[in-house]
C-alpha positions as CSV (number, residue, x, y, z in Angstrom):
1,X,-129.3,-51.7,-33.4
2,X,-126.1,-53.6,-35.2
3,X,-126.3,-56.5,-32.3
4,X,-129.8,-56.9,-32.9
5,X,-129.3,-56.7,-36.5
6,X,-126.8,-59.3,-36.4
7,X,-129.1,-61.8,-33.5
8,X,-132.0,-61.2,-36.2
9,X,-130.0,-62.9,-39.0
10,X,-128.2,-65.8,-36.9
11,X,-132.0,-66.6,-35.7
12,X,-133.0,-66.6,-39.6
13,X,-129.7,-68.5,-40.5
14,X,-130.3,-71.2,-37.7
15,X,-134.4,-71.7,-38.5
16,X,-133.4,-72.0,-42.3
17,X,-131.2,-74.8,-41.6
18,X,-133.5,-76.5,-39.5
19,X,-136.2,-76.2,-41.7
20,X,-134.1,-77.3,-44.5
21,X,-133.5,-80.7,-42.7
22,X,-136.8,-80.8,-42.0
23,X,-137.5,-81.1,-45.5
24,X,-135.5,-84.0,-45.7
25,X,-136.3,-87.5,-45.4
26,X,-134.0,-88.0,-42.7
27,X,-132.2,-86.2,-40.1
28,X,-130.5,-86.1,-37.0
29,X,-132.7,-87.6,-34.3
30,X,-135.1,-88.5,-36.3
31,X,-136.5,-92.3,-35.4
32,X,-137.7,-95.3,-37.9
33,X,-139.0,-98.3,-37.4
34,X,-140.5,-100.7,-40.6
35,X,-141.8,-104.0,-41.0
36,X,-141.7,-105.8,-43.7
37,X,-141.5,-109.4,-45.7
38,X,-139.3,-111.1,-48.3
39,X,-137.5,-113.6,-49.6
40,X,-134.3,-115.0,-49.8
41,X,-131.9,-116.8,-52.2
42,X,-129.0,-118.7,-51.2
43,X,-126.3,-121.1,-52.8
44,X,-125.2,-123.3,-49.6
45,X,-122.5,-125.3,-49.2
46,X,-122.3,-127.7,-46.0
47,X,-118.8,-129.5,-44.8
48,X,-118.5,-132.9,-43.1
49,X,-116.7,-134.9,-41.1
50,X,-117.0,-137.8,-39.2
51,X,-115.1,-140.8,-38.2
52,X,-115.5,-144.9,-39.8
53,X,-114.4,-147.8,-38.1
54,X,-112.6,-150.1,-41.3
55,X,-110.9,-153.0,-41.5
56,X,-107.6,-153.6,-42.7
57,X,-105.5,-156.5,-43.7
58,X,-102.2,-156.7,-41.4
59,X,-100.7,-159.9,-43.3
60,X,-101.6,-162.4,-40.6
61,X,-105.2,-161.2,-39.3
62,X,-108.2,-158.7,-40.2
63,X,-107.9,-155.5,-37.7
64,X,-109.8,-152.5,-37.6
65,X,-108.4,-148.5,-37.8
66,X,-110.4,-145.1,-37.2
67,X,-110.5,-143.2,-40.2
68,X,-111.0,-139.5,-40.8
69,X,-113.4,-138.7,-43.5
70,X,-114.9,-135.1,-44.8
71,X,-116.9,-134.2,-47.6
72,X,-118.1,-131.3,-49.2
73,X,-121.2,-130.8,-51.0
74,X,-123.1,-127.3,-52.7
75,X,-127.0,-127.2,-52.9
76,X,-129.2,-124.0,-52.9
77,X,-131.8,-122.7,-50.3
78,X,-135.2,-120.3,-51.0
79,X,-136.5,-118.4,-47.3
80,X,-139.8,-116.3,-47.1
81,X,-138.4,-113.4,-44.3
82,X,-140.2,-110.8,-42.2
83,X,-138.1,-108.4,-40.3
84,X,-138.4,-105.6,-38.0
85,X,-136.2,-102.8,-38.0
86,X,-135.5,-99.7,-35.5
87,X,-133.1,-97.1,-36.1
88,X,-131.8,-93.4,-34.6
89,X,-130.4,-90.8,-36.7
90,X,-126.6,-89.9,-35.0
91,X,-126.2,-87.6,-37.6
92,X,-127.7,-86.1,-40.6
93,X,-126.4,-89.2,-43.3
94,X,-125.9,-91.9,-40.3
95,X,-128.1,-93.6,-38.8
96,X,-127.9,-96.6,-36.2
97,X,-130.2,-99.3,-34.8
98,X,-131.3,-102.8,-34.6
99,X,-133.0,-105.7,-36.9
100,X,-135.1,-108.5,-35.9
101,X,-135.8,-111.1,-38.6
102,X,-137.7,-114.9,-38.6
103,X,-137.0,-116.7,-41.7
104,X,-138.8,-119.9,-42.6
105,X,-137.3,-122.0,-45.3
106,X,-138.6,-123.7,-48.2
107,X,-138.6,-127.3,-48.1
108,X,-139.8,-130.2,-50.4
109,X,-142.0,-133.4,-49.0
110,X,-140.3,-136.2,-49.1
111,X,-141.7,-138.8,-52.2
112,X,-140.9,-141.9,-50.0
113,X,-142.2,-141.3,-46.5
114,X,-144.4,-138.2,-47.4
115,X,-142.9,-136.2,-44.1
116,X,-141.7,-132.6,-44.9
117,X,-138.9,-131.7,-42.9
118,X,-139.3,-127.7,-40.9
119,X,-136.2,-125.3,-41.1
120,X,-136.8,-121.9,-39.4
121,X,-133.9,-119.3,-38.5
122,X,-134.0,-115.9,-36.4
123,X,-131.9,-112.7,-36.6
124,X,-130.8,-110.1,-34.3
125,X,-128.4,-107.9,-36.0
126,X,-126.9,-104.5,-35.4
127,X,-127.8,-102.0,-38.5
128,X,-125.8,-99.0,-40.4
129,X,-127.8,-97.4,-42.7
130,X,-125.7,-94.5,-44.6
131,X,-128.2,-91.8,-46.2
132,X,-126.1,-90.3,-48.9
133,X,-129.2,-89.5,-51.5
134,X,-132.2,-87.9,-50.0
135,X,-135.0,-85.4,-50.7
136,X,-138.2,-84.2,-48.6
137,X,-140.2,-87.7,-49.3
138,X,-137.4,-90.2,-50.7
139,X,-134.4,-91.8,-49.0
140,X,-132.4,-94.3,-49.8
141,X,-129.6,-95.6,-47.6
142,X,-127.2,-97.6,-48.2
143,X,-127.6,-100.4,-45.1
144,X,-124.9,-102.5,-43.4
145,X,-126.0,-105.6,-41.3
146,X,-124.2,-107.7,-38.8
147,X,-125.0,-109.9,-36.1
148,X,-126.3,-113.0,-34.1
149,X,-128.3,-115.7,-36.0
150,X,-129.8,-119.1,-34.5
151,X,-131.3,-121.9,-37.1
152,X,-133.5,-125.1,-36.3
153,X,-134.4,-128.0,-37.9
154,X,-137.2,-130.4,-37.7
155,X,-137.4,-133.7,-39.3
156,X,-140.5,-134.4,-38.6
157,X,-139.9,-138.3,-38.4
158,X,-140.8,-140.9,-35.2
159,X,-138.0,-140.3,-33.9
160,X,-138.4,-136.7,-33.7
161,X,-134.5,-135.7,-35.4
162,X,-133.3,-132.0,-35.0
163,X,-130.2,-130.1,-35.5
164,X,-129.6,-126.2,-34.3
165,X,-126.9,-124.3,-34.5
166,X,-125.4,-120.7,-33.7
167,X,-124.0,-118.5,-36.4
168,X,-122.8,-115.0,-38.1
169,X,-125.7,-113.1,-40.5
170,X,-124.1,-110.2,-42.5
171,X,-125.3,-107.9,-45.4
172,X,-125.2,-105.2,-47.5
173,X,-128.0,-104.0,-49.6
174,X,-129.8,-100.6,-50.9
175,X,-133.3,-100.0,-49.2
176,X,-135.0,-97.2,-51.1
177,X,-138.1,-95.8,-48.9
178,X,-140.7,-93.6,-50.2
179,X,-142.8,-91.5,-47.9
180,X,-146.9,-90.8,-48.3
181,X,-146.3,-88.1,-45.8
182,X,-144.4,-86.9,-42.6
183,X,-144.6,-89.9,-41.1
184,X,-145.7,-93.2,-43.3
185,X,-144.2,-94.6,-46.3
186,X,-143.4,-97.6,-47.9
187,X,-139.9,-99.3,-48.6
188,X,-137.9,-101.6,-51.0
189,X,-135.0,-103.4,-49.9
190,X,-132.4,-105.8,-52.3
191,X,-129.5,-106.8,-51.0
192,X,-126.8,-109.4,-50.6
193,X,-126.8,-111.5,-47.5
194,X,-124.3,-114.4,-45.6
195,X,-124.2,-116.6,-43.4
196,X,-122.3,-119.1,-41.3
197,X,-123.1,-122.1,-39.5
198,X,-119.7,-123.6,-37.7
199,X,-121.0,-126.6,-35.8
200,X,-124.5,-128.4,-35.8
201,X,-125.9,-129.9,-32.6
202,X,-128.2,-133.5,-34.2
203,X,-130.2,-134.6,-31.4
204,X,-133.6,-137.0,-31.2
205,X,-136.0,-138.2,-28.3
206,X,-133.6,-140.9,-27.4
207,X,-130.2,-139.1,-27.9
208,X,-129.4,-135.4,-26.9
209,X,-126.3,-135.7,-28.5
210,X,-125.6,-137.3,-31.9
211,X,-122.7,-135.7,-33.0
212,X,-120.6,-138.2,-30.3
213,X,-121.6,-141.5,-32.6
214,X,-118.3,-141.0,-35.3
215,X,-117.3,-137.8,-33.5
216,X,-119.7,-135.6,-36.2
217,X,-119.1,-132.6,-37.3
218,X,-121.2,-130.6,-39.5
219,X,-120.9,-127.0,-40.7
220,X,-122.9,-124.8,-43.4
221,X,-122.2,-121.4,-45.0
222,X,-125.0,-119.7,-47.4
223,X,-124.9,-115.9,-49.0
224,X,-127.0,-114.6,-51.8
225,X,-130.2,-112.4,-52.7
226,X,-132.5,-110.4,-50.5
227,X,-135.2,-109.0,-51.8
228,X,-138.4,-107.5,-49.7
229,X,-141.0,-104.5,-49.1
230,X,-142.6,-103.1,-46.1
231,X,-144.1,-100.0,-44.3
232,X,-141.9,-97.7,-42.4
233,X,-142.7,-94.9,-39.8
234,X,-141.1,-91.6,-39.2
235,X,-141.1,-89.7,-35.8
C-alpha cells in the first residue's frame, strides 16, 4: 500500500510539472517557425583603396610613381526585410535554430541619368533565442544572431555595372511574441544589427574583374536598428 502510495504521488508530481510547462509559452521540444517583415536602419561606412599613376619631377625629366591611396567615407542605409525563422527548444529557456532573411535596400533615382541603381542582400544565420520571461500565451526571448550574408548590386546603366560581396551578419535584439492560442500568435522584434563587407567584386558585360584596373579595393561595414512584426507557429 506505501509503494503504491508513494508511485501515486511521483505520477501526480511528474504530470504537474508537465502540465505546468505546458502552460507555458515555450518548452522543451517545442518547435517555432515565423515569418515576418521589417525594416532596417544603418549608418555605413565604406573604405577605399586603390592605386594612381602620378608624375613627379626628378630634376632633369617628368617620371611617373604608383601611389597608394585610401579614403574613408560615412553615409546611412534604410532596408525593407522579410525573414523566416525555425527554432527547437533544447531546454526549457533555450532554444536553437536557423534564420533566413532577403533584404532589399532603399535607393534614390539618379537626377541626371534617371537610372535607379538595385541593392538586395540575403541572410542565413544561426539563432539563440534565450526565454527568460514567459507565461501560458506571452514569450519574450532574448535572441542572438550570427551568420553568413551575401549582398548585390545593380547599376542598372548600359554597361550593366555590379559589385557583390561575401560578409558577417550579427545581432542582438528582444522579440516579444504573443500567442491567440496553442499554436498561432503574432510577434515583435527590435533589435540591433551588423554587418561586414571585406572585399567587393565590380564587374560589367565587358570586364569580370574591375578591381585589377588600380588594384581596387573596396570594403563596407553597417550596424544599426531592426525593427519588424510577423506570425509565428507553435507545435
Amino acid at each position: 500500500m506505501k509503494k503504491l502510495l508513494l508511485s501515486f504521488f511521483a505520477v501526480a508530481l511528474l504530470t504537474g510539472i508537465l502540465k505546468a510547462q505546458d502552460e507555458k509559452a515555450f518548452a522543451k521540444g517545442r518547435m517555432t517557425v515565423s515569418v515576418g517583415a521589417g525594416f532596417g536602419i544603418y549608418g555605413t561606412k565604406v573604405h577605399t583603396e586603390y592605386d594612381q599613376q602620378v608624375p613627379y619631377w626628378t630634376g632633369s625629366s617628368i617620371a611617373w610613381e604608383t601611389r597608394r591611396y585610401t579614403n574613408d567615407t560615412t553615409d546611412g542605409a534604410f532596408s525593407a526585410i522579410y525573414p523566416l525563422t525555425f527554432e527547437y527548444g533544447v531546454t526549457n529557456w533555450l532554444g536553437l535554430g536557423a534564420r533566413f532573411a532577403y533584404s532589399s535596400y532603399f535607393q534614390e533615382t539618379d537626377s541626371i541619368s534617371g537610372i535607379q541603381s538595385k541593392v538586395r542582400a540575403m541572410d542565413v544565420d544561426f539563432v539563440a533565442n534565450f526565454h527568460l520571461v514567459k507565461s501560458r500565451r506571452f514569450d519574450m526571448p532574448i535572441s542572438l544572431t550570427i551568420g553568413y550574408s551575401n549582398i548585390h548590386f545593380w547599376s542598372n546603366n548600359p554597361a550593366n555595372s555590379q559589385a557583390k560581396d561575401n560578409g558577417l551578419n550579427y545581432g542582438i535584439g528582444l522579440v516579444p511574441r504573443i500567442y491567440f492560442g496553442n499554436h498561432i500568435g503574432m510577434f515583435f522584434n527590435i533589435g540591433y544589427v551588423g554587418y561586414n563587407y571585406p572585399s567587393f567584386l565590380f564587374f560589367d558585360d565587358a570586364n569580370d574583374n574591375l578591381n585589377t584596373t588600380n588594384n581596387w579595393k573596396y570594403s563596407l561595414k553597417g550596424n544599426g536598428l531592426n525593427m519588424g512584426i510577423g506570425l509565428i507557429g507553435k507545435f
